[in-house]
Residue frames relative to the residue before (quaternion, step in Angstrom):
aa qw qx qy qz dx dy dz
X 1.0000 0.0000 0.0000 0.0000 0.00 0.00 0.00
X 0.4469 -0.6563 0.5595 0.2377 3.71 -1.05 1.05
X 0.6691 -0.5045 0.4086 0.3617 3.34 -1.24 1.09
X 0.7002 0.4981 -0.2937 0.4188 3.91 0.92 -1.44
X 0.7330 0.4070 -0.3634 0.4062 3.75 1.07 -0.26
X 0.4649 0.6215 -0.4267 0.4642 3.24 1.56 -0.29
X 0.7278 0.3252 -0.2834 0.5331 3.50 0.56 -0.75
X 0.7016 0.4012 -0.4025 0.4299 3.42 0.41 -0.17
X 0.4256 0.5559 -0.3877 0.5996 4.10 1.09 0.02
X 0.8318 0.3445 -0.1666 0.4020 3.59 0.11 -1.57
X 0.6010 0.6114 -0.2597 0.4445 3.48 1.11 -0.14
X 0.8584 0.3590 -0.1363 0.3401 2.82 0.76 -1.16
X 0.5048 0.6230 -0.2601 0.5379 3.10 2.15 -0.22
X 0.5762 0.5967 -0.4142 0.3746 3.23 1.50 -0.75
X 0.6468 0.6808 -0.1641 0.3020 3.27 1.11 -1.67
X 0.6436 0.4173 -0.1207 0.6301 3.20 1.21 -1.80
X 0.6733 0.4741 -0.4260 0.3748 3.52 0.17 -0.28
X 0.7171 0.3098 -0.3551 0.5136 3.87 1.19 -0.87
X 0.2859 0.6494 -0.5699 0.4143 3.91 1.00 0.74
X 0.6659 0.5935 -0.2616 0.3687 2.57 0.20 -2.03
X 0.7362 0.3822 -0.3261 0.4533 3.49 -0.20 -1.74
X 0.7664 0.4874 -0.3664 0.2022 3.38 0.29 -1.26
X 0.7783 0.3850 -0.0602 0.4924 3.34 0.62 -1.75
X 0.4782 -0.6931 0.4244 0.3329 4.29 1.45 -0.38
X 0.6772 -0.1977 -0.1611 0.6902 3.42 1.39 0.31
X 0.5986 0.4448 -0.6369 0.1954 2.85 -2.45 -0.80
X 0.1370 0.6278 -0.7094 0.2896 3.93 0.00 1.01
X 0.7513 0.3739 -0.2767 0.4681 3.54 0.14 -0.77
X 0.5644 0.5022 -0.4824 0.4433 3.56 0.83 -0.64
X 0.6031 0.6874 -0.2470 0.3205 3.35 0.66 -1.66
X 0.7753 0.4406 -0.1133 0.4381 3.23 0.44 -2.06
X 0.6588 0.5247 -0.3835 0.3789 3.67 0.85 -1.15
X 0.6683 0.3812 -0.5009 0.3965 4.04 0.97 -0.36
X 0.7590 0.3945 -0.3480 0.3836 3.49 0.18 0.52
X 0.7278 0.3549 -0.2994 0.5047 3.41 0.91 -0.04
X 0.6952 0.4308 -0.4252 0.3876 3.63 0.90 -0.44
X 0.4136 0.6521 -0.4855 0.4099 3.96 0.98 0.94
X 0.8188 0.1072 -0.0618 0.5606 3.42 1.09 -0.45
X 0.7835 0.3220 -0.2562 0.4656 3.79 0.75 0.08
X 0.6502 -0.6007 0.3931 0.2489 3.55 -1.02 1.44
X 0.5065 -0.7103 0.3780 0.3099 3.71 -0.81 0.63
X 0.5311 0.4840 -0.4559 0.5252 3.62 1.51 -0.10
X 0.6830 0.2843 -0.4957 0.4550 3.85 0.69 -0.21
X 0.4812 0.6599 -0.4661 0.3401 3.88 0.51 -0.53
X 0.6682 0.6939 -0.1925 0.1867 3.23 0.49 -1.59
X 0.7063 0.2461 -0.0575 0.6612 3.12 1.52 -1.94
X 0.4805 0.6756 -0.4173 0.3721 3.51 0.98 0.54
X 0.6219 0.6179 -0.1197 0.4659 3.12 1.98 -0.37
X 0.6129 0.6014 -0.1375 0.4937 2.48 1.00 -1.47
X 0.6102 0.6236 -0.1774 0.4553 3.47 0.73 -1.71
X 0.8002 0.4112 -0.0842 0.4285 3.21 0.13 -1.84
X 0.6648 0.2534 -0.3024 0.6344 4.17 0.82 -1.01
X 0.5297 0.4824 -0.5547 0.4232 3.92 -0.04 -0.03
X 0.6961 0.3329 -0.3739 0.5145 3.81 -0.19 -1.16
X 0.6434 0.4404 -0.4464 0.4391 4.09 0.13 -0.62
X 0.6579 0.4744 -0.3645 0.4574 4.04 0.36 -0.87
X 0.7401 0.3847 -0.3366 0.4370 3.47 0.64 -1.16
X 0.6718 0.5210 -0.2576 0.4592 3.75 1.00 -0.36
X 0.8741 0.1588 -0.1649 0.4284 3.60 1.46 -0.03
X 0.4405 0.7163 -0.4835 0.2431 3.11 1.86 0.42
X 0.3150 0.7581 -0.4783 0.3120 3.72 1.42 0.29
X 0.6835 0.4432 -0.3332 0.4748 3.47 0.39 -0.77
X 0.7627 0.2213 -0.2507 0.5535 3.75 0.28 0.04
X 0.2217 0.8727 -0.4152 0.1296 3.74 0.73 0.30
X 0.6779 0.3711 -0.2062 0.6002 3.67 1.14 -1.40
X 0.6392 0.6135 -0.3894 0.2520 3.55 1.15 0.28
X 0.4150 0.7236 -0.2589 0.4870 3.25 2.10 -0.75
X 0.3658 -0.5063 0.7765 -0.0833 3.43 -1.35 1.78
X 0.2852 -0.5120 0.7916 0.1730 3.30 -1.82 0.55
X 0.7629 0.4468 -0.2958 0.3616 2.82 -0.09 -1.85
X 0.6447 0.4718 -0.4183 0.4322 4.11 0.51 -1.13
X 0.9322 0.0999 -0.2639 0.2268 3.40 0.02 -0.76
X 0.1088 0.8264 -0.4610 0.3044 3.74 1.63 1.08
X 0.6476 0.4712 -0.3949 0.4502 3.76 0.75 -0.76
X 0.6823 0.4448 -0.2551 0.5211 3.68 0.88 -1.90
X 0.7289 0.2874 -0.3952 0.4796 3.96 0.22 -0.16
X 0.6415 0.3035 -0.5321 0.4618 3.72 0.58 0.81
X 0.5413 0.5022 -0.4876 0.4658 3.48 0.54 0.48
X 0.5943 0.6234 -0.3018 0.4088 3.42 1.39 -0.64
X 0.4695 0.7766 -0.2071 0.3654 2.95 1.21 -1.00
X 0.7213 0.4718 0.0185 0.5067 3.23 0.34 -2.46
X 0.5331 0.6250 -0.3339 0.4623 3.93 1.17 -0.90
X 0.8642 0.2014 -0.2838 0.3634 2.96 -0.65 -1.76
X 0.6392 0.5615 -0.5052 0.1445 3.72 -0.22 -0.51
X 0.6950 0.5339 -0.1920 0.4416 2.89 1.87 -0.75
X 0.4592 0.4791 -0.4070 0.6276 3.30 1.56 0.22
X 0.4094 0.5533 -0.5569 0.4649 3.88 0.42 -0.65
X 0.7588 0.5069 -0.3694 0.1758 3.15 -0.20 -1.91
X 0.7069 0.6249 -0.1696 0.2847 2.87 0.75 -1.72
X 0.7505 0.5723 -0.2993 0.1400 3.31 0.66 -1.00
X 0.3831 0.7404 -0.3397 0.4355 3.18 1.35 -0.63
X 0.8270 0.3232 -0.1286 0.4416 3.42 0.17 -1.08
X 0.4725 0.6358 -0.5337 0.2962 3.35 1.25 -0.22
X 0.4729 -0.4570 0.6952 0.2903 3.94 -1.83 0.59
X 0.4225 -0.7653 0.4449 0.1946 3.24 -1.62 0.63
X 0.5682 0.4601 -0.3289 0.5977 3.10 1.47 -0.44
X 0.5635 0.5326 -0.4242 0.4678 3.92 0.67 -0.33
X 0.5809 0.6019 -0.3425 0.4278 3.39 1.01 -1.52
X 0.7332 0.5127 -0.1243 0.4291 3.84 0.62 -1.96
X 0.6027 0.4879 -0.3798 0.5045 3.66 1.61 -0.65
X 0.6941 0.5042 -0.3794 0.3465 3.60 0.68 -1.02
X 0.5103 0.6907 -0.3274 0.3941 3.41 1.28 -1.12
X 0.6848 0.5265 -0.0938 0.4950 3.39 0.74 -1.45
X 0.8337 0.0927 -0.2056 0.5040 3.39 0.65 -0.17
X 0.1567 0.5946 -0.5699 0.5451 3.54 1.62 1.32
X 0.8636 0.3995 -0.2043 0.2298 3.10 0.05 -1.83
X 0.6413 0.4312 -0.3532 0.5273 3.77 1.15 -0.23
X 0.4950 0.5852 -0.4988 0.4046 3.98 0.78 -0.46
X 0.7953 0.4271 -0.1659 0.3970 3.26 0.47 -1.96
X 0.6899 0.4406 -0.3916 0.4202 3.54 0.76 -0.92
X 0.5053 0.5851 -0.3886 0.5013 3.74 1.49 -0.79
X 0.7531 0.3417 -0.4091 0.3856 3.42 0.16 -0.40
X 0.6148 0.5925 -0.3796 0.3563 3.55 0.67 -0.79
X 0.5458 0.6367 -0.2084 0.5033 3.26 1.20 -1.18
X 0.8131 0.2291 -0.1732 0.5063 3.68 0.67 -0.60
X 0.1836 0.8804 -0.4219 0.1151 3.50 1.64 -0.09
X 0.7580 0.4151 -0.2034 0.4603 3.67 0.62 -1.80
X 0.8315 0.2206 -0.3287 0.3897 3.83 1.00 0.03
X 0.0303 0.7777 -0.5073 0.3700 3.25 2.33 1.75
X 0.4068 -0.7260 0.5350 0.1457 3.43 -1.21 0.54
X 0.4529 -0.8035 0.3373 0.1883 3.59 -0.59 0.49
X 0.2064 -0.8497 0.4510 0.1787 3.55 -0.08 0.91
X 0.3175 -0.7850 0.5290 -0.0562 3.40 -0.77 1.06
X 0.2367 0.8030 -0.5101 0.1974 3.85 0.87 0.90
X 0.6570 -0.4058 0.5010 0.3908 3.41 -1.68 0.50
X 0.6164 -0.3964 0.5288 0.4281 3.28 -1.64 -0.21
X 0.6115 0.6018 -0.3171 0.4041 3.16 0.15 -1.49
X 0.6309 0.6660 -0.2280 0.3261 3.41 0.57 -1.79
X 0.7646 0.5133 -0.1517 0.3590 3.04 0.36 -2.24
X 0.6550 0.5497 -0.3553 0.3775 3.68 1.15 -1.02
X 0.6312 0.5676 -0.2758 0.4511 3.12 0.82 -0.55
X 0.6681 0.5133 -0.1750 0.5094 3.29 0.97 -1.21
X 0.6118 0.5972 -0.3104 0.4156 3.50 0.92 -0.93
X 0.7934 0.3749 -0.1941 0.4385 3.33 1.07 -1.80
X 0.4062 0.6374 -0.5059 0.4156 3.70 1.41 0.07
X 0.7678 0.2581 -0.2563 0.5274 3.57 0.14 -1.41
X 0.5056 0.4670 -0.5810 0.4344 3.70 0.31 0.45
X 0.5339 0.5695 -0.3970 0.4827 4.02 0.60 -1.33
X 0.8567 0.3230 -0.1885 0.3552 3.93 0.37 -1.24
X 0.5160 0.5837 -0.3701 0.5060 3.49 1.74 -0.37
X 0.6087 0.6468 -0.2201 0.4033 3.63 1.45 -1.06
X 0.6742 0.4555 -0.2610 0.5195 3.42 0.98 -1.12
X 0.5712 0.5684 -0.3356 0.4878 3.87 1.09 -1.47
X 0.6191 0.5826 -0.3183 0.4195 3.86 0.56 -1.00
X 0.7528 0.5392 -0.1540 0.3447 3.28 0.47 -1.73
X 0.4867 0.5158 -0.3522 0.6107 3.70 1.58 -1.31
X 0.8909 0.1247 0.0987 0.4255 3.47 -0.66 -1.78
X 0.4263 -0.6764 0.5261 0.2897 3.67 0.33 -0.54
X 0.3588 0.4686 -0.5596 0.5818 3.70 1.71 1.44
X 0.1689 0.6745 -0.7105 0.1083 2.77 -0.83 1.99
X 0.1433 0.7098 -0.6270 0.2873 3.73 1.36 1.24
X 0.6637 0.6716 -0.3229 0.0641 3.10 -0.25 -2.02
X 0.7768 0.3459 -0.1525 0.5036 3.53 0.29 -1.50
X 0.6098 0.5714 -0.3742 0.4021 4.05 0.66 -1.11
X 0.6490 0.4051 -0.4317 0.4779 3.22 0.80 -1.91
X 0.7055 0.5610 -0.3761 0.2145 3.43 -0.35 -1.30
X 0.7227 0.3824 -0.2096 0.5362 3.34 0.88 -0.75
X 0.7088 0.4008 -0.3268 0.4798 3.63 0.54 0.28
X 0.3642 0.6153 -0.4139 0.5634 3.03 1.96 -0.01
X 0.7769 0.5121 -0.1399 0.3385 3.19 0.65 -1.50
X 0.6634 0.4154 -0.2799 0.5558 3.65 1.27 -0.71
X 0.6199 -0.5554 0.5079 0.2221 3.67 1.03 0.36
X 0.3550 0.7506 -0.4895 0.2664 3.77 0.57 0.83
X 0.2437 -0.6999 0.5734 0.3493 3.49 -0.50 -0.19
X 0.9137 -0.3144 0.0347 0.2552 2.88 -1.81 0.74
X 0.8043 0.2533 -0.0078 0.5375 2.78 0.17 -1.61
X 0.3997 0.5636 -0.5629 0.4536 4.25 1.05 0.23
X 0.7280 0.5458 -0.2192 0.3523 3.17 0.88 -1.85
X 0.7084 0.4177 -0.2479 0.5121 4.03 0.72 -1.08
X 0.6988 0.4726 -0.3475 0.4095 3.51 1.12 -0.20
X 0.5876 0.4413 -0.3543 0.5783 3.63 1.20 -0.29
X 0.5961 0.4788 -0.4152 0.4930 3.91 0.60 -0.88
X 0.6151 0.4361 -0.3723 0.5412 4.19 0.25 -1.15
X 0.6787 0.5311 -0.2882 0.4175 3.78 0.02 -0.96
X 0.6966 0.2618 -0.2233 0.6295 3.91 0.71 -1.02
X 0.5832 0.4503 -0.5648 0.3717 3.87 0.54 -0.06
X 0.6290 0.5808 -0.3127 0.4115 3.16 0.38 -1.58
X 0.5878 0.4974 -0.3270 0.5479 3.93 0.33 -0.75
X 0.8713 0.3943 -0.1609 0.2438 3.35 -0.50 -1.50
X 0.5317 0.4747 -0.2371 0.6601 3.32 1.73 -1.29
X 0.6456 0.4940 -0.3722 0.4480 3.89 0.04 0.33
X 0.7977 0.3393 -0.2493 0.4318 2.87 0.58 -0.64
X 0.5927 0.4463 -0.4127 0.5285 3.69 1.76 -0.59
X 0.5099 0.4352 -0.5548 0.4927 3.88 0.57 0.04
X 0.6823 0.2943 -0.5649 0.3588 3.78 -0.31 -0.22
X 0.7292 0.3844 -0.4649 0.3229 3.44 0.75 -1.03
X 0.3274 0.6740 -0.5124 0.4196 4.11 1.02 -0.07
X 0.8190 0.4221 -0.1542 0.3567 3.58 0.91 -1.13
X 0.7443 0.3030 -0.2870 0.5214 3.26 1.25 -0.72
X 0.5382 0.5365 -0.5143 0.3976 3.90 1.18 0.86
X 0.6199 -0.5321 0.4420 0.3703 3.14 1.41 -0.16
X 0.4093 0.7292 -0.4236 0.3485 3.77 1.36 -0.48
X 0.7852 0.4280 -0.2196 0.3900 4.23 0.24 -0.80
X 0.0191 0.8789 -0.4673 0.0944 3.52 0.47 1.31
X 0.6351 -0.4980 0.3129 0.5008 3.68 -0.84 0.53
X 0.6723 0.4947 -0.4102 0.3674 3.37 0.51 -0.30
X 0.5100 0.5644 -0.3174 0.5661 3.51 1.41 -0.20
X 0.5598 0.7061 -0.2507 0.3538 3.38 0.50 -0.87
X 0.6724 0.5455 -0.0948 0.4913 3.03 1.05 -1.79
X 0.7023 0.3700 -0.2509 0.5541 3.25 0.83 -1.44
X 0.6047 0.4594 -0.5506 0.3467 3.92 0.18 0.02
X 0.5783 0.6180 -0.3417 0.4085 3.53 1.32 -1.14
X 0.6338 0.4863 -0.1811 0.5737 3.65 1.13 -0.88
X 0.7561 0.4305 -0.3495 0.3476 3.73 0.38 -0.11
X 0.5907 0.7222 -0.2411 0.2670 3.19 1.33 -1.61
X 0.6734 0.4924 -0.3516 0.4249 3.17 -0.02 -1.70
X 0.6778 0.3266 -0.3785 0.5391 4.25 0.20 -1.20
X 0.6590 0.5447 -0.4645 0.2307 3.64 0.18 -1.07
X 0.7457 0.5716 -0.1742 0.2945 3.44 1.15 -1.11
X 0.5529 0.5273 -0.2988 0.5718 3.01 1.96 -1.77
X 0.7277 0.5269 -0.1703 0.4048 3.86 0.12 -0.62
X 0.6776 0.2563 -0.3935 0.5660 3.38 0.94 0.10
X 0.4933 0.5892 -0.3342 0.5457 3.62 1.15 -0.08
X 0.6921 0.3243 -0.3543 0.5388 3.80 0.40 -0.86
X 0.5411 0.5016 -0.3840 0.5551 4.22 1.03 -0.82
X 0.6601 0.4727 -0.4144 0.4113 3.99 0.13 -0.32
X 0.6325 0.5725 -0.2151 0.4753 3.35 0.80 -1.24
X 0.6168 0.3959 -0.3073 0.6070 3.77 0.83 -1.04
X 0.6249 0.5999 -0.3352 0.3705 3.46 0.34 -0.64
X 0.6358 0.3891 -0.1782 0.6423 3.73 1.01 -0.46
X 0.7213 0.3275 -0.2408 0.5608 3.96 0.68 -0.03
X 0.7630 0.3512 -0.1510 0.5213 3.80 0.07 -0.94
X 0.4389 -0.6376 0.5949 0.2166 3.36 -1.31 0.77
X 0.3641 -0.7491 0.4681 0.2951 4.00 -0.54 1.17
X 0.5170 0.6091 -0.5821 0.1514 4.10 0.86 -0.85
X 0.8598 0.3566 -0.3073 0.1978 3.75 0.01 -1.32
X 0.5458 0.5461 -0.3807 0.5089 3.41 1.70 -0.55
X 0.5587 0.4009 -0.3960 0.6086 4.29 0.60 -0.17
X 0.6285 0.2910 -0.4268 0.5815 3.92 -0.24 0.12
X 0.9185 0.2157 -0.3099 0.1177 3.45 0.29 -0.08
X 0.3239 0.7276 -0.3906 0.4617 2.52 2.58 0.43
X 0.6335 0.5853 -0.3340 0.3801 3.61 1.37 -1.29
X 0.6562 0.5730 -0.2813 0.4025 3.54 0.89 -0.63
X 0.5075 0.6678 -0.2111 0.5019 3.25 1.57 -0.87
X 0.6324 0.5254 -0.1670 0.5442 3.64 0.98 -1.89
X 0.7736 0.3641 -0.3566 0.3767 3.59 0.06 -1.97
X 0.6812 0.4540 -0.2644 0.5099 3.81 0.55 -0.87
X 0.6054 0.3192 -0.5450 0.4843 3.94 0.72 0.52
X 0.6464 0.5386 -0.3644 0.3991 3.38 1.07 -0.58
X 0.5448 0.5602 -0.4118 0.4688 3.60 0.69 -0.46
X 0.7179 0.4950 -0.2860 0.3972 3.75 0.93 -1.15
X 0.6145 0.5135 -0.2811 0.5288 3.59 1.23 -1.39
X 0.3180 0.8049 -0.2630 0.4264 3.59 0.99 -0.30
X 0.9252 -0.0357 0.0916 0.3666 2.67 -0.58 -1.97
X 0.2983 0.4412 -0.5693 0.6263 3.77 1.88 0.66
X 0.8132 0.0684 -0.4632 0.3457 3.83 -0.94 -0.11
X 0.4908 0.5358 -0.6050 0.3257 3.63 0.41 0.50
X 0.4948 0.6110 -0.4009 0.4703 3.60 1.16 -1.00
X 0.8227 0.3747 -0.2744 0.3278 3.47 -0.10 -1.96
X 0.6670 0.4031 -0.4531 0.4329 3.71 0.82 -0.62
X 0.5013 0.5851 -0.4804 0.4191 3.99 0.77 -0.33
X 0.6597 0.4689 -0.3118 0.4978 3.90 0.78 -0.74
């Protein structure tokens, strides 16, 4: 490994990792603007996974007495059905396609977050919600499997049902943890986690961990509204860039 990817690996886990702790997901958002310039989505992929798993299992304490079986059983059987079918997919994925979708993940979701507080509130039956629940699980599941960004769809939708804080970081930690397990075995039984991966996990961790641990800690002291408006701004405006280099490279 070149000194510039060491630091680029170890950086960027550092970063995404004190997200992570701080806000309860988006490691992968975080991590993908620095790593998807120079590393193939089949190594990216379990770099996620790897990297937001060890941060969930290391900070879903802080929101613990908040966690519902029963609430979030529907969205983690939809999860379920997902990842394998994201597994599938990745292999075949194009890199510059792979770096286009990413890019236009990253402005939807940060766009929405960004408008979150004037987000309307859905109001569904019970009945309803299961269903609903196990949809945006099915689509968190597949998003997982590709890259291991199973934030996106949950947050958004629990954004959307009007939860409070810690209801919301405590179902989202609860369906990561689950979901990102299971796409690391299936990472394993496709054959996807090569020694050269390996290496890079050895090279991420140590920051990935200190750093989602110091984020966790802030997280219990600091209010999250003005630093998350400005992480999203940070994201939408890397996404606009990651964007518009693979819009360039596929135009050549």
């Amino acid at each position: 490994m070149t000194a510039n990817l060491a630091l680029l690996v170890i950086g960027g886990s550092a970063i995404a990792g004190f997200v992570s702790g701080l806000a309860g997901f988006a490691f992968g958002l975080v991590a993908m603007v620095f790593w998807a310039w120079t590393l193939p989505p089949q190594m990216i992929g379990p770099m996620l996974v790897v990297g937001s798993l060890a941060g969930q299992v290391l900070t879903v304490g802080t929101v613990r007495r908040s966690i519902r079986v029963k609430q979030i059983a529907p969205m983690l059987a939809g999860g379920l059905v997902g990842v394998p079918i994201g597994a599938a997919l990745l292999p075949w994925l194009d890199p510059v396609a792979f770096r286009l979708g990413v890019g236009v993940l990253l402005i939807v979701y940060c766009g929405l977050m960004l408008l979150a507080a004037n987000l309307p509130t859905i109001t569904i039956s019970a009945s309803r919600s299961v269903f609903a629940d196990g949809g945006v699980g099915v689509i968190g599941g597949i998003l997982g499997g590709i890259a291991g960004l199973v934030g996106p769809a949950p947050t958004v939708w629990c954004m959307l049902r009007g939860y409070p804080k810690d209801s919301q970081r405590a179902i989202c930690q609860t369906f990561f943890i689950v979901m990102q397990t299971l796409t690391l075995v299936m990472y394993s039984l496709n054959g996807l986690i090569s020694a050269q991966t390996l290496v890079l996990f050895a090279w991420m961790m140590p920051s990935s961990l200190l750093f989602a641990w110091l984020g966790s800690r802030l997280y219990l002291r600091l209010s999250e509204y003005a630093f998350r408006r400005m992480l999203f701004v940070l994201l939408l405006a890397s996404g606009v860039a990651l964007l518009g280099s693979s819009l360039r490279h596929a135009l050549k």
